[in-house]
N, CA and C atoms as a LAMMPS dump frame, in Angstrom:
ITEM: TIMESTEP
0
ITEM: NUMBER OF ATOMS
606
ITEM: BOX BOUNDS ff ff ff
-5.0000000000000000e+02 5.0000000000000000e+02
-5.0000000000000000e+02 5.0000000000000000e+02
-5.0000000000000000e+02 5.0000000000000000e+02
ITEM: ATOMS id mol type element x y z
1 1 1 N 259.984 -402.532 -436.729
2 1 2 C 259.873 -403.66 -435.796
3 1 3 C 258.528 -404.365 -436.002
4 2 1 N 258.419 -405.672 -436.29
5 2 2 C 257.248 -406.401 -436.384
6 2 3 C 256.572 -406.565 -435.214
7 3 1 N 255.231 -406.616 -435.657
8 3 2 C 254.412 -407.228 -434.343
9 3 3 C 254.487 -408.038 -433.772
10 4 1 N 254.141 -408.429 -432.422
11 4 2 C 254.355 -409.931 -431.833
12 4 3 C 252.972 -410.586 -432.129
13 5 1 N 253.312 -412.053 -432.546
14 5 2 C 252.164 -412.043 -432.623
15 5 3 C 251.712 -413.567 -430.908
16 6 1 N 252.881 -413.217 -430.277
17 6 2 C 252.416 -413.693 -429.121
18 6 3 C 252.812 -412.594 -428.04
19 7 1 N 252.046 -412.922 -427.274
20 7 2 C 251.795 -411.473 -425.96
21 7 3 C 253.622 -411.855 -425.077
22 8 1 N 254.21 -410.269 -425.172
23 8 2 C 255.231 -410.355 -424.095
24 8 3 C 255.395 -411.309 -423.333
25 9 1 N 253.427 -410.769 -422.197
26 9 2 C 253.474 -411.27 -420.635
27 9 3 C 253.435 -412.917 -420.826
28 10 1 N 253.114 -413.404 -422.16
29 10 2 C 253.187 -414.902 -421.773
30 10 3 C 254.702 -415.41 -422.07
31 11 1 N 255.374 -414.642 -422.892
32 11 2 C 257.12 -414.804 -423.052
33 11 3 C 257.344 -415.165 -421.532
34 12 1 N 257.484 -413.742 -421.209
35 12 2 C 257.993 -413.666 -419.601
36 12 3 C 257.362 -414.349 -418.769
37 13 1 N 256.059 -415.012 -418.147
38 13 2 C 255.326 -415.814 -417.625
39 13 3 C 256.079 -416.711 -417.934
40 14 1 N 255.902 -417.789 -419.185
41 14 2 C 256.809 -419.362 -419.329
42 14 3 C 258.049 -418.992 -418.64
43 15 1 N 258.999 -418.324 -419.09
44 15 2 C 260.242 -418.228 -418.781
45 15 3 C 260.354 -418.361 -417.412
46 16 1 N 259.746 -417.806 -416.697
47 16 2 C 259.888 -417.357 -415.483
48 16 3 C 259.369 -418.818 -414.309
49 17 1 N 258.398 -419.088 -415.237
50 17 2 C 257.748 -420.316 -414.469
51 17 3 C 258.779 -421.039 -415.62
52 18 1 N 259.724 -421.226 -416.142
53 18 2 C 260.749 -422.604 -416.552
54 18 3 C 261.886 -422.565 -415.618
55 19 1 N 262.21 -421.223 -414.937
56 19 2 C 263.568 -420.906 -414.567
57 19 3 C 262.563 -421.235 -412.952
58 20 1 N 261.861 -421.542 -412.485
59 20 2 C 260.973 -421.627 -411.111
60 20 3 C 261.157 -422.946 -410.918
61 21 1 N 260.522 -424.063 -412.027
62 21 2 C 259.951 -425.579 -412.655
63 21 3 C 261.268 -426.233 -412.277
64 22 1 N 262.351 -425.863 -413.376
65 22 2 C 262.915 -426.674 -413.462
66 22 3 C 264.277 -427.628 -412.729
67 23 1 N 264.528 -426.349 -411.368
68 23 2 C 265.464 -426.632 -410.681
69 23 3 C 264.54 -427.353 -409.528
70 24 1 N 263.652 -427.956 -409.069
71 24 2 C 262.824 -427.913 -407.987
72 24 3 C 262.393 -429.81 -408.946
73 25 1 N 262.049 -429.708 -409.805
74 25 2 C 261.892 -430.838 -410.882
75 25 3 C 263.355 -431.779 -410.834
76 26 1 N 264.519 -430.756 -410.741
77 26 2 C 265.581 -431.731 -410.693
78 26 3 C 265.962 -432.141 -409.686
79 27 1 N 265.735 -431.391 -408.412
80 27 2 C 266.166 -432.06 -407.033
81 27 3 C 265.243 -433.146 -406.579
82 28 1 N 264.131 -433.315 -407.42
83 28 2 C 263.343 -434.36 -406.808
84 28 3 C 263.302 -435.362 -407.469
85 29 1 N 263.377 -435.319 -409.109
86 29 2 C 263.496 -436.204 -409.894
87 29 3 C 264.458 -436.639 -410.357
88 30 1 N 265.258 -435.636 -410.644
89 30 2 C 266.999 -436.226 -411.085
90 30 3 C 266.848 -435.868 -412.899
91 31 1 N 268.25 -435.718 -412.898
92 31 2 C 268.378 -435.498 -414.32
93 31 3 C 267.934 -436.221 -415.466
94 32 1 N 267.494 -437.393 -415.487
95 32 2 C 266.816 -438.135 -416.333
96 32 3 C 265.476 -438.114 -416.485
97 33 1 N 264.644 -436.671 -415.644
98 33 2 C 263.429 -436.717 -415.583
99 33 3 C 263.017 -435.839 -416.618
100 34 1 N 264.497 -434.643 -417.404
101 34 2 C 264.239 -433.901 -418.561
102 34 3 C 264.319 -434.747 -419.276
103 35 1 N 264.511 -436.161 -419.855
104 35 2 C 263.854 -436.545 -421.127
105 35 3 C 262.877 -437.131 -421.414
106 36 1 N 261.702 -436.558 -420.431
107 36 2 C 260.381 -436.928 -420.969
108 36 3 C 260.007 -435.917 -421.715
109 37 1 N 259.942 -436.687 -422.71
110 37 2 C 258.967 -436.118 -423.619
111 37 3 C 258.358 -434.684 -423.149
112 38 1 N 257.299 -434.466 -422.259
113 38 2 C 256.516 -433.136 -421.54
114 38 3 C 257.427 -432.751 -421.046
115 39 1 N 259.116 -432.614 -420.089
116 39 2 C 259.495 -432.041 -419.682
117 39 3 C 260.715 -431.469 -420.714
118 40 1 N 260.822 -432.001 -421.79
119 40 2 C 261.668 -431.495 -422.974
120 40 3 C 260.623 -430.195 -423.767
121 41 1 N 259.5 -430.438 -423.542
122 41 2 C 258.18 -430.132 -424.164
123 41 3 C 258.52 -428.138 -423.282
124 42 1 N 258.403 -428.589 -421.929
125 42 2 C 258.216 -427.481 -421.024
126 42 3 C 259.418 -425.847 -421.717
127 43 1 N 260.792 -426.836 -421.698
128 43 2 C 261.804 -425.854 -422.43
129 43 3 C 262.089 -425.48 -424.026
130 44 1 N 261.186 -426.821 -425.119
131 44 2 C 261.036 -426.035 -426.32
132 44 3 C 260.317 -425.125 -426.515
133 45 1 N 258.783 -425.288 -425.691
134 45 2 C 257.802 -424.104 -425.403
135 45 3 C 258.664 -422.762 -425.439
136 46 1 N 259.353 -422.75 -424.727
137 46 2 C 260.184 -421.868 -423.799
138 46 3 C 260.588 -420.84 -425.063
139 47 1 N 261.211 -421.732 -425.409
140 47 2 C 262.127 -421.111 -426.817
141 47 3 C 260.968 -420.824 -428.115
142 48 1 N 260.093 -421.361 -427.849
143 48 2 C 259.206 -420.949 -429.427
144 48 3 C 258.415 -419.888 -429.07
145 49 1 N 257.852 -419.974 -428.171
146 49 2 C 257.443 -418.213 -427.553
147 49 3 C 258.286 -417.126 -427.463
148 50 1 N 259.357 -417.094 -427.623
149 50 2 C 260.5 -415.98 -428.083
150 50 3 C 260.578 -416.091 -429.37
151 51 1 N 260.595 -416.802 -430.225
152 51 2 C 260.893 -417.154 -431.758
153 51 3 C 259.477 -417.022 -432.439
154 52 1 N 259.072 -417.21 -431.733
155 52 2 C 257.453 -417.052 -432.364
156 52 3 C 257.535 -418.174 -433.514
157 53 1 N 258.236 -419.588 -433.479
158 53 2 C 258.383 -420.263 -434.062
159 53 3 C 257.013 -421.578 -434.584
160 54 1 N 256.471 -421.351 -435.494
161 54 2 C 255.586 -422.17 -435.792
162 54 3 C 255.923 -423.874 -436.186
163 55 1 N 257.086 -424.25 -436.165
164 55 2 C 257.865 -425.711 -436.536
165 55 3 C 257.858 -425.78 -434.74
166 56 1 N 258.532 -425.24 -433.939
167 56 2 C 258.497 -425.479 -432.655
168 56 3 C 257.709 -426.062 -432.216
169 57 1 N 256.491 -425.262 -432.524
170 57 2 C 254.719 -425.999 -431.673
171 57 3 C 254.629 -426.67 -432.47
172 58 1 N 254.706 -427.041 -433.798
173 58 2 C 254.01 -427.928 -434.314
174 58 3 C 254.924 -429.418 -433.838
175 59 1 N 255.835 -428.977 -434.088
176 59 2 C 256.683 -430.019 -433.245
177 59 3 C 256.289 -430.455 -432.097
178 60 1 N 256.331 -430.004 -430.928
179 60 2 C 255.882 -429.916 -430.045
180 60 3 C 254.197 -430.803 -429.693
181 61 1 N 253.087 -430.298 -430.579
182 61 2 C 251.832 -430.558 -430.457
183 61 3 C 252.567 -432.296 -430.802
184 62 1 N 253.051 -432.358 -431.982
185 62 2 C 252.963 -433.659 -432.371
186 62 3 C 253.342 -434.539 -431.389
187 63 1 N 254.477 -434.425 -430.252
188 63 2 C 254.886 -434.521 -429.212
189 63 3 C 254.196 -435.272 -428.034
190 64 1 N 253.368 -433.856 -428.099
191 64 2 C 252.447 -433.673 -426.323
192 64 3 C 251.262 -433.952 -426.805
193 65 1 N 250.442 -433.509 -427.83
194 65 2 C 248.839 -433.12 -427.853
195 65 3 C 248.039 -434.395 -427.083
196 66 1 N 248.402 -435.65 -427.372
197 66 2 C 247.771 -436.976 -427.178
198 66 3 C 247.861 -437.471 -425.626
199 67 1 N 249.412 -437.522 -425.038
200 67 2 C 249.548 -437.884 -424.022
201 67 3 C 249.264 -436.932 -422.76
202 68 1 N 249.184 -435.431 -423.549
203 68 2 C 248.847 -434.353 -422.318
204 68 3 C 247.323 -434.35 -422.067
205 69 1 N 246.761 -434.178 -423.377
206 69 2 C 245.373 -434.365 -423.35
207 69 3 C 244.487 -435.991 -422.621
208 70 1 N 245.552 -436.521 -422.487
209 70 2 C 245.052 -438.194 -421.861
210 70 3 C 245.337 -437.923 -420.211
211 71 1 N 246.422 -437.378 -419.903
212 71 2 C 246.569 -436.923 -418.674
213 71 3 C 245.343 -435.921 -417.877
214 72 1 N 245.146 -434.853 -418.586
215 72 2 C 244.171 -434.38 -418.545
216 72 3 C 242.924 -434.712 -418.178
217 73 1 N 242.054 -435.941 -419.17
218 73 2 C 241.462 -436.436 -418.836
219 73 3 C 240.774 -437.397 -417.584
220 74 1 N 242.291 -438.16 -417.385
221 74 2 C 242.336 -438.566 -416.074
222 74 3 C 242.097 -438.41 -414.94
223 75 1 N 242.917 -436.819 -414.96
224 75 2 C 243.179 -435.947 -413.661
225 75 3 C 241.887 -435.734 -413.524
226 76 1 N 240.891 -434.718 -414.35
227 76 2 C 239.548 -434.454 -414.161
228 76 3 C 238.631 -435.683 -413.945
229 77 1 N 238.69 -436.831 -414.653
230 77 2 C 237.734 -437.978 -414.066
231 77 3 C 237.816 -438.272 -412.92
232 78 1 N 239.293 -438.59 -412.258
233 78 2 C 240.044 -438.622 -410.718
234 78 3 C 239.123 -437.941 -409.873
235 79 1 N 239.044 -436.611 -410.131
236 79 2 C 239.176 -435.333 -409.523
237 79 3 C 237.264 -435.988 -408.89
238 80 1 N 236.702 -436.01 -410.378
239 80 2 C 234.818 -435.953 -410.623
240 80 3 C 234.465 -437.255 -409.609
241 81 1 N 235.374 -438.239 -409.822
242 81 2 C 234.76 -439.679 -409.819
243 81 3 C 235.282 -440.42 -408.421
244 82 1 N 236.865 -440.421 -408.592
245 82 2 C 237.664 -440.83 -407.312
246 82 3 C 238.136 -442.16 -408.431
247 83 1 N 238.496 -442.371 -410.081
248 83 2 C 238.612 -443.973 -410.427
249 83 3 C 239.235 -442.71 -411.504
250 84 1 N 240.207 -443.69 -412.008
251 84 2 C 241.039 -443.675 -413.12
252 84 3 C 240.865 -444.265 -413.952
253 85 1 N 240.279 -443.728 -414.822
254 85 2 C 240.112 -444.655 -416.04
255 85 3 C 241.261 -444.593 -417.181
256 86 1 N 242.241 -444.273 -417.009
257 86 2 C 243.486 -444.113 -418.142
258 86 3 C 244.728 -444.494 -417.167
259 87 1 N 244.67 -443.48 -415.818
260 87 2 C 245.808 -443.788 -415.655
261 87 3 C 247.348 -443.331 -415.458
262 88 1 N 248.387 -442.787 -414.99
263 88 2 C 249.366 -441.953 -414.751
264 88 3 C 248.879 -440.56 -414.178
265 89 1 N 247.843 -440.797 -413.375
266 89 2 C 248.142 -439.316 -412.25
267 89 3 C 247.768 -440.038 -411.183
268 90 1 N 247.938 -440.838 -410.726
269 90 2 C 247.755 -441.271 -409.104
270 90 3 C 248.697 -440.303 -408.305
271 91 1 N 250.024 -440.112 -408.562
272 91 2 C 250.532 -439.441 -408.177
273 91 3 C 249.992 -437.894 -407.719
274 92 1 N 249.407 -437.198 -408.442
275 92 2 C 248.516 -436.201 -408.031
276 92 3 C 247.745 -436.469 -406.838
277 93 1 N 247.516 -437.258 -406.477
278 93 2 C 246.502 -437.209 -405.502
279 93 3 C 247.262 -438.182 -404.183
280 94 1 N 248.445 -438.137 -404.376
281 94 2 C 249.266 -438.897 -402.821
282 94 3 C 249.538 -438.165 -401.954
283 95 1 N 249.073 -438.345 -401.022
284 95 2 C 249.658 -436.939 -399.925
285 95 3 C 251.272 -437.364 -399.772
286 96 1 N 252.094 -438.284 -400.272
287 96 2 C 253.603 -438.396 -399.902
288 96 3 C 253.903 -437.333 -400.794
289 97 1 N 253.471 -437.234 -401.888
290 97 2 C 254.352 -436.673 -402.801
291 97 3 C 254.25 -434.627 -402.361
292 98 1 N 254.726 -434.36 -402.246
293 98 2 C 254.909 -432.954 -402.128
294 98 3 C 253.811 -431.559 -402.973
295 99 1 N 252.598 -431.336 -402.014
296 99 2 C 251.882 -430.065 -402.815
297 99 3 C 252.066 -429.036 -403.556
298 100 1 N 253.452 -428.767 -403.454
299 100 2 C 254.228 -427.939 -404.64
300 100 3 C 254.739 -428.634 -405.658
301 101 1 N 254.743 -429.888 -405.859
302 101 2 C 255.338 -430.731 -406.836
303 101 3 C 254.477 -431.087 -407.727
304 102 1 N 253.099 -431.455 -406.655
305 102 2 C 251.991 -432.126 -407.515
306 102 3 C 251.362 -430.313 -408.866
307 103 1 N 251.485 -429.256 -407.838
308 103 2 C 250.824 -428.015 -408.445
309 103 3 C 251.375 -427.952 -409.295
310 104 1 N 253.034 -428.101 -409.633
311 104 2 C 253.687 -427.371 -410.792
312 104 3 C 253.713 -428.764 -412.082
313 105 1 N 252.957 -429.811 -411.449
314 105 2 C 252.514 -430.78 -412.685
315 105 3 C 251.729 -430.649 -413.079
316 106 1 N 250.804 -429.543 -412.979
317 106 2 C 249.479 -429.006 -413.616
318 106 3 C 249.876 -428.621 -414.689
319 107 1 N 251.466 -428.538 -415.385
320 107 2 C 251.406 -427.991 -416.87
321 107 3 C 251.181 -428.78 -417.943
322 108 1 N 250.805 -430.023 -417.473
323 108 2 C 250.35 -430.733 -418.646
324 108 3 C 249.093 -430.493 -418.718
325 109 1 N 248.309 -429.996 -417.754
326 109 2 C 247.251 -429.52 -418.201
327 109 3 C 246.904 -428.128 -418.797
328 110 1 N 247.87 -427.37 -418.77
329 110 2 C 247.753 -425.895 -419.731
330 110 3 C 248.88 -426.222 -421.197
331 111 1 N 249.255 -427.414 -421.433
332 111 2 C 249.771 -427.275 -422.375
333 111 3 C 249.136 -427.611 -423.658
334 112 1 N 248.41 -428.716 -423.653
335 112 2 C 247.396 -428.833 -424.904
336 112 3 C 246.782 -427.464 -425.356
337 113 1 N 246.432 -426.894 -424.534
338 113 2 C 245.506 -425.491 -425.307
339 113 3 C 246.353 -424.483 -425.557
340 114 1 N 247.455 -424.226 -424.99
341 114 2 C 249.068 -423.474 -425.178
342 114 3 C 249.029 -423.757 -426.728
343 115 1 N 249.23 -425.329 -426.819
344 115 2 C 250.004 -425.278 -428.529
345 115 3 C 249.105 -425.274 -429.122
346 116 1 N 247.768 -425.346 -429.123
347 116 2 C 246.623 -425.487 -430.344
348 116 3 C 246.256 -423.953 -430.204
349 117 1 N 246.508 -423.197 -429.478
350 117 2 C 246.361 -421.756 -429.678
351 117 3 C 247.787 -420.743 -430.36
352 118 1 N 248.919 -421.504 -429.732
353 118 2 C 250.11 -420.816 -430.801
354 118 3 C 250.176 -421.452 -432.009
355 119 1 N 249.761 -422.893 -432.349
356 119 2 C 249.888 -422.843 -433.675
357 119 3 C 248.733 -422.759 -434.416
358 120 1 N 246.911 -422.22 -434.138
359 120 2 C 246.611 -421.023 -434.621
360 120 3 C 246.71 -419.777 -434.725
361 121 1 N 247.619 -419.703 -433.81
362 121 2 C 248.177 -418.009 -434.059
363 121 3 C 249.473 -417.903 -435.328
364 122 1 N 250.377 -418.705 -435.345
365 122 2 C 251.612 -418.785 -436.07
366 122 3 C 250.988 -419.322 -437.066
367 123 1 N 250.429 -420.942 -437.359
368 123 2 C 249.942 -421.48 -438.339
369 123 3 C 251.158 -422.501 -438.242
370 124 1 N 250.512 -423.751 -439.174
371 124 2 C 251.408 -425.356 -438.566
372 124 3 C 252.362 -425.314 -439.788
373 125 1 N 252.995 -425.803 -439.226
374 125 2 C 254.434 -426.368 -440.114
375 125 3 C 254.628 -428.118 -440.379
376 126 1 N 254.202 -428.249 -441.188
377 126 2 C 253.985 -429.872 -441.409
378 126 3 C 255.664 -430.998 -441.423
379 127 1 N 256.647 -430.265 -441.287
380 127 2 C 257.874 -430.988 -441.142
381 127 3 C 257.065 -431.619 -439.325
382 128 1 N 256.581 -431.112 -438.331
383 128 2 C 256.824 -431.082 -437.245
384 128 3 C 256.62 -432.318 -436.579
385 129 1 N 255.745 -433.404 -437.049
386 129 2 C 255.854 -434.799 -437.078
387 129 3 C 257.102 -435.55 -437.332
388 130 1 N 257.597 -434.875 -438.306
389 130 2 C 258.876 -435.533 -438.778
390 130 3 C 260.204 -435.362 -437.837
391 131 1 N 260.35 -434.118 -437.262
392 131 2 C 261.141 -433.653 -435.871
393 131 3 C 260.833 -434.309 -434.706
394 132 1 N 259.41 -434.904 -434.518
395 132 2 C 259.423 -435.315 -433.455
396 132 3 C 260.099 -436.883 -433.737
397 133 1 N 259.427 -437.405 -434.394
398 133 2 C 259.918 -438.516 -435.053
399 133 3 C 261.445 -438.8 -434.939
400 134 1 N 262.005 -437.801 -435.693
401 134 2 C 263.886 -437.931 -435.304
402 134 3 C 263.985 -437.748 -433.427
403 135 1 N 263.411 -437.003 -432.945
404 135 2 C 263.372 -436.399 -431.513
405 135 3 C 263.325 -438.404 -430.877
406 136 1 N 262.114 -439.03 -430.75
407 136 2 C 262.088 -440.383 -430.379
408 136 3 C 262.971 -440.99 -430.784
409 137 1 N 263.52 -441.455 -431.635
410 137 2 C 264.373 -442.1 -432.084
411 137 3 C 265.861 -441.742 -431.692
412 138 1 N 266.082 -440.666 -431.447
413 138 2 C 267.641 -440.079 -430.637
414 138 3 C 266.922 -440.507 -429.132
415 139 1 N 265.923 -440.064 -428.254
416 139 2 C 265.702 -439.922 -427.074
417 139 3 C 265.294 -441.329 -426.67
418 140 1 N 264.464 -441.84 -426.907
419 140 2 C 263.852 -443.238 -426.185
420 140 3 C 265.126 -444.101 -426.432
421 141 1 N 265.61 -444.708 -427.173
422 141 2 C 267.042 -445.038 -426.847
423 141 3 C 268.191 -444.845 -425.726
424 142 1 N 267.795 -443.719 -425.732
425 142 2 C 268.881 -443.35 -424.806
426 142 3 C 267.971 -443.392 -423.353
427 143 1 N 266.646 -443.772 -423.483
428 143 2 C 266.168 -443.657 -422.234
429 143 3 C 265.976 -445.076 -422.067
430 144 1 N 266.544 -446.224 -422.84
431 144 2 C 266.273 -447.574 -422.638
432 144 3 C 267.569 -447.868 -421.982
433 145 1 N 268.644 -447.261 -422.199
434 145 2 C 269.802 -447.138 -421.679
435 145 3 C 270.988 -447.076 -420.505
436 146 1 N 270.105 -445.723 -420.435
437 146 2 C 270.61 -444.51 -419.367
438 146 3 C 269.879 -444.909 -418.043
439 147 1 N 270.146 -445.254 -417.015
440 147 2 C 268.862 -445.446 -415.707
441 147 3 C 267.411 -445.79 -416.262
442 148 1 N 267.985 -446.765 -416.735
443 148 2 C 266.281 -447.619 -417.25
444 148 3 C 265.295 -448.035 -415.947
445 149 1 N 266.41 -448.054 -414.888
446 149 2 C 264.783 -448.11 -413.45
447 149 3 C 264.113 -447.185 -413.646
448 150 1 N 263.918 -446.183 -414.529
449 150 2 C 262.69 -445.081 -414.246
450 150 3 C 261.993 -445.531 -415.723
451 151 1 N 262.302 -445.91 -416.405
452 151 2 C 261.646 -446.006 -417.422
453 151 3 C 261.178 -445.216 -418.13
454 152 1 N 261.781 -444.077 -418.279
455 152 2 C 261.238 -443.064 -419.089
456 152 3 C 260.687 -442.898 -420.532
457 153 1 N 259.562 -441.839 -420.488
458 153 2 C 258.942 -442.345 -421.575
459 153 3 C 258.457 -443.317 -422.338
460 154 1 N 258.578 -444.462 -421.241
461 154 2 C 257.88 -445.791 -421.139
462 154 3 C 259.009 -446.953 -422.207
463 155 1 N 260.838 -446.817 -421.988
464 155 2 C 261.604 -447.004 -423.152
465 155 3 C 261.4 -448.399 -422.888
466 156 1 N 260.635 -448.728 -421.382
467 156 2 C 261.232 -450.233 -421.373
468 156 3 C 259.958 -451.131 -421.362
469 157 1 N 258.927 -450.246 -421.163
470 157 2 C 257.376 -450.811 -421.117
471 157 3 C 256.277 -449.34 -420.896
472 158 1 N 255.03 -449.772 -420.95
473 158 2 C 254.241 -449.2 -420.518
474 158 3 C 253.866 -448.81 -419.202
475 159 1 N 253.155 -447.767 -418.905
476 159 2 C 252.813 -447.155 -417.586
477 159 3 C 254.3 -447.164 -416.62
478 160 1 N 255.062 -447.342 -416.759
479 160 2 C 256.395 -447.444 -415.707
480 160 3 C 256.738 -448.987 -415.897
481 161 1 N 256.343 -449.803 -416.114
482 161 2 C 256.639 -451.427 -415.391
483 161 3 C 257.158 -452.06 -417.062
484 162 1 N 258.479 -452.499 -416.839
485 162 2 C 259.059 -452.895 -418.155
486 162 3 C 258.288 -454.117 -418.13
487 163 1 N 258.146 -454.44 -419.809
488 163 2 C 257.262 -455.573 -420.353
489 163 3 C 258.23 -456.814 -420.219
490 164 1 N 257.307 -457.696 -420.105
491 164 2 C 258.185 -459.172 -420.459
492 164 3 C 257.846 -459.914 -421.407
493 165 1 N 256.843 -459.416 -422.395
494 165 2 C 256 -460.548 -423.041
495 165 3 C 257.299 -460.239 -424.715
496 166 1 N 258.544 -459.512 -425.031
497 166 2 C 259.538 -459.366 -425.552
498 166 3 C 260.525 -459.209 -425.295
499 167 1 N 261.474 -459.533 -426.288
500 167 2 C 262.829 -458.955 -426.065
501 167 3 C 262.714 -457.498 -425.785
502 168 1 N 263.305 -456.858 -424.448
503 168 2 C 263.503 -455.599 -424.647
504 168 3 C 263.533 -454.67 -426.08
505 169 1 N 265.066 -455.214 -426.493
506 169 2 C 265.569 -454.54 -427.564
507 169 3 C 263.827 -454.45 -429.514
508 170 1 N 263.265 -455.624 -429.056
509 170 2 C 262.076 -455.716 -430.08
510 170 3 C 261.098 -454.605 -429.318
511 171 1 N 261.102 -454.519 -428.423
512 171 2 C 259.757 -453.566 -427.643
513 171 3 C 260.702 -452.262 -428.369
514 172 1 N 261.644 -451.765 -428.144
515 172 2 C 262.619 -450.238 -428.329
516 172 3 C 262.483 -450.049 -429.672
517 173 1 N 262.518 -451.471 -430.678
518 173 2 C 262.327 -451.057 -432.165
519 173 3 C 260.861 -450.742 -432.021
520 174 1 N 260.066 -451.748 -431.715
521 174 2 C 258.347 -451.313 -432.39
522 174 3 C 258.072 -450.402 -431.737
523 175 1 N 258.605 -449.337 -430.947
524 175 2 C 257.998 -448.508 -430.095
525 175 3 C 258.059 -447.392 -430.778
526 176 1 N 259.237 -447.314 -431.186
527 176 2 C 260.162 -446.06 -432.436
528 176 3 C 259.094 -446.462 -433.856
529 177 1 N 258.688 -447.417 -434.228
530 177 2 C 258.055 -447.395 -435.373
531 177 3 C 256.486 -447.698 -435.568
532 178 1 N 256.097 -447.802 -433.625
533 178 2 C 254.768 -447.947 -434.028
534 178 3 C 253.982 -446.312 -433.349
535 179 1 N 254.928 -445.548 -432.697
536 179 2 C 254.276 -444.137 -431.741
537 179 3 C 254.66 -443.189 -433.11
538 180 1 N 255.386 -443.264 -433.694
539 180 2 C 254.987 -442.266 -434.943
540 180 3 C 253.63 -442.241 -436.045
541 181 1 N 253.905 -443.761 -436.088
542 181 2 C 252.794 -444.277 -436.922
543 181 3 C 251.395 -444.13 -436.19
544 182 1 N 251.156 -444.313 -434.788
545 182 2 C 250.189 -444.101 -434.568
546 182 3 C 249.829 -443.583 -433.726
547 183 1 N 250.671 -442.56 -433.411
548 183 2 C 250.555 -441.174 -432.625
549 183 3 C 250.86 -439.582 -433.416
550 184 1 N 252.193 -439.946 -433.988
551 184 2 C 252.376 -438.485 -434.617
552 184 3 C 251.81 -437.998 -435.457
553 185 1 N 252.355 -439.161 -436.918
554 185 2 C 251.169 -439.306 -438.087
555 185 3 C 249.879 -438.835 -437.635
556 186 1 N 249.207 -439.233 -437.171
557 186 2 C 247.443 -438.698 -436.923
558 186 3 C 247.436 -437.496 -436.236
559 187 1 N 248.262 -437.586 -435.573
560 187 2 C 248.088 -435.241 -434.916
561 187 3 C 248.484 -434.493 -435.503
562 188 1 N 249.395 -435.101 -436.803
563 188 2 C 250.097 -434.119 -437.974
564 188 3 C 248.671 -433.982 -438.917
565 189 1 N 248.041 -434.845 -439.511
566 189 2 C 246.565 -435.109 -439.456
567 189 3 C 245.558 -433.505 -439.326
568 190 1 N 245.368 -433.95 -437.71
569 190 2 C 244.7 -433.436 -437.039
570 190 3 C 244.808 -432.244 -437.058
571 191 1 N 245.969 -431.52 -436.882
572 191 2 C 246.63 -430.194 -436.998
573 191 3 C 246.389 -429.515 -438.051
574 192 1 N 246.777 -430.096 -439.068
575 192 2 C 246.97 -430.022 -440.622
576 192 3 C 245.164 -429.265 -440.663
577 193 1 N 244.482 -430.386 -440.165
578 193 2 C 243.208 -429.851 -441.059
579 193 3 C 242.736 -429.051 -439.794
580 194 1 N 243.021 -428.843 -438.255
581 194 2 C 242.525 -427.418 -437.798
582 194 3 C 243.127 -426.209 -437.947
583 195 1 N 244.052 -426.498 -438.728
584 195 2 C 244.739 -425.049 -439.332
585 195 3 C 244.463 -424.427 -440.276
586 196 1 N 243.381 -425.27 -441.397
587 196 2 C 242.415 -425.182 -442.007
588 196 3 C 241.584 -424.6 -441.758
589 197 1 N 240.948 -424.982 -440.727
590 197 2 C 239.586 -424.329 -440.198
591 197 3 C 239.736 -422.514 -439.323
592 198 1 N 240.733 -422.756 -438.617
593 198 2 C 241.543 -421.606 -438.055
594 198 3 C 241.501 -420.393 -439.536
595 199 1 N 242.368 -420.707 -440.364
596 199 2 C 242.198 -419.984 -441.572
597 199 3 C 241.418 -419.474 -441.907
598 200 1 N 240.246 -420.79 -442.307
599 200 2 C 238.899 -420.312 -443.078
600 200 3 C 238.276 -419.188 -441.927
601 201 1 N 238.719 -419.056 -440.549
602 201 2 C 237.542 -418.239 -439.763
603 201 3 C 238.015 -417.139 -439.568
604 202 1 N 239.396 -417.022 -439.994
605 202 2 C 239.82 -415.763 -439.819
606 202 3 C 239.718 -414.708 -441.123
């Protein structure tokens, strides 16, 4: 029997907090709130910590690393300052919205260091840009689609509020061909060469 080279208790921990998350996520948000991006993110996690799958996270990082880590940022400037300088956590801090709702959105803040620590533990798989890549291109479509009042994953504009300054359908193409190009591409990048460094120190 091989070693794990990720700990049980964090198997069973995710799992446990996915099977907690995700029914409590759907009564408030509705079924169109699993195709964001981070909440598709929450259940591949899920599965690559049993698989000990290194394409998973790397997938994954290419995914999340940018927009979790921007969230992040926010939340803590919010938190320091009382001003948003980025943007998408006001919600955190509304007393309408529910204190168990806002807590269990804290996983965008344990997920950036989640995948840059499993995929120095596993080591990166460079298809994983390219998965996410097919991943947008099946999903944001269907989220320009499907109950476009929520706007998910931003299919119809930025920050929530669909754009007008295009045709919809031109915003859905350049969106698919400009967030790979200048989101995935560069964390495949990024990855690539701290998996490098990860290496050299081990």
């Amino acid at each position: 029997m091989r070693d794990m080279r990720i700990p049980l208790w964090l198997k069973i921990f995710w799992t446990a907090w996915v099977i907690l998350w995700a029914p409590i996520y759907w009564r408030e948000y509705g079924l169109q709130n699993f195709l964001f991006f981070c909440d598709l993110g929450n259940l591949f996690i899920a599965v690559g910590l049993w698989l000990e799958s290194s394409l998973i996270f790397s997938w994954q990082a290419c995914s999340l690393l940018v927009f979790q880590s921007l969230f992040t940022v926010d939340l803590v400037v919010a938190l320091a300052t009382g001003h948003h300088p980025i943007g998408g956590t006001e919600y955190m801090f509304d007393p309408h919205v529910a204190l168990g709702i806002r807590l269990l959105s804290l996983f965008h803040v344990v997920t950036p260091p989640l995948l840059l620590w499993a995929i120095c533990r596993l080591g990166y798989d460079r298809r994983g840009w390219k998965y996410q890549t097919l991943t947008a291109w099946i999903v944001v479509p269907i989220n320009y689609f499907w109950r476009p009042q929520y706007d998910v994953n931003w299919a119809r504009g930025p920050f929530f509020r669909e754009q007008t300054l295009m045709p919809g359908l031109l915003y859905l193409f350049g969106y698919l061909i400009v967030v790979p190009a200048a989101v995935y591409f560069p964390t495949h990048w990024f990855l690539a060469w701290m998996t490098r460094r990860c290496r050299a120190k081990s």
